[in-house]
N, C-alpha and C positions, 0 to 999 in steps of 0.2 A: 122484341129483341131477337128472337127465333127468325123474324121477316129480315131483319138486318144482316145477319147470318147467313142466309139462302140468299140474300142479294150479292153480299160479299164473295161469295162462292161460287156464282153467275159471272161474277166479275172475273174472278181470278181463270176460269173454266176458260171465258171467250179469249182472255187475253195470252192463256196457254196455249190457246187454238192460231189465234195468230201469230205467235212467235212459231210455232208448227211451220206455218204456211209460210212466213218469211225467211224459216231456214230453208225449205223446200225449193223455193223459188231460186233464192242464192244459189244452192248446189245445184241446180238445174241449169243457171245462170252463167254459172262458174264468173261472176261478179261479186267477188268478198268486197269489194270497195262500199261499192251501193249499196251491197246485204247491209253492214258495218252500218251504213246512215240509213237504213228503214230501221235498226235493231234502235239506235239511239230517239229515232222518232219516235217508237212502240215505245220504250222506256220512259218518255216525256209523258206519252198518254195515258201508262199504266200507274205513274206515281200520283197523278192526276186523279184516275180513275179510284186506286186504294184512299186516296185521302177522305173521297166521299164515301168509301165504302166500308172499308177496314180500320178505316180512323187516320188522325195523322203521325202515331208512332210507327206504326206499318208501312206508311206510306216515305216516311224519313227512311227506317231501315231499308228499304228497296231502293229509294234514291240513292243509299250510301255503298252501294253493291260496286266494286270496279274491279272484273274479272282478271286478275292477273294476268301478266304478260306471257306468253307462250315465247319458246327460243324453238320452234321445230324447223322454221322456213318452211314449213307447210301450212299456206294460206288457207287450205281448204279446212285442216284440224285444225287451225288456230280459229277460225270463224265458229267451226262444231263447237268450241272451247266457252268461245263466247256464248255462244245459245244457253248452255248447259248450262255458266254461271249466273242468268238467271232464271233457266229453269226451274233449278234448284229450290232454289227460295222460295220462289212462288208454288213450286207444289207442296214444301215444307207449308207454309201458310195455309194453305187450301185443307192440308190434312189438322191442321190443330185449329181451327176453323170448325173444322166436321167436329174435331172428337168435343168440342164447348160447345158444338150442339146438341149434342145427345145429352138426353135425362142421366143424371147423375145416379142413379137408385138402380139402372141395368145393367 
């Protein structure tokens, strides 16, 4: 169970790391369009990824994620908006992930 845990947590780590790098690229890009379709690509792969990893009520909850709409006309904060919403979650996850791993008794 403890190996399933550190895997899951592997998972969620890499795939924090690429959505990093996808917002990176975008803002670099100044391409919210494309950012927007790699974000939904990574979201296919990561619900994917939780199902084998986190199990598949983790992996529904993350699918069921849709970041509300922004009104700012600011393409670039509305894209940060998006990264964030599911930042969010998945570092929520990663953290109650950790603390089910630790010994109960400390």
């Amino acid at each position: 169970m403890a190996q399933d845990l550190a895997q899951s947590l592997l998972v969620i780590q890499q795939q924090l790391k690429e959505l990093d790098q996808l917002a990176k690229q975008t803002l670099e890009d100044l391409n919210t369009v494309a950012g927007t379709e790699r974000v939904a690509k990574w979201k296919a792969k990561t619900v994917a990824l939780l199902a084998e990893t986190a199990g598949q009520a983790e992996s529904q909850k993350f699918a069921a994620i849709q970041p509300g709409p922004s009104f700012t006309n600011d393409l670039v904060e509305e894209f940060t908006d998006l990264i964030d919403g599911y930042r969010t979650p998945l570092t929520a996850l990663a953290k109650r992930l950790a603390q089910s791993a630790r010994p109960s008794g400390s």
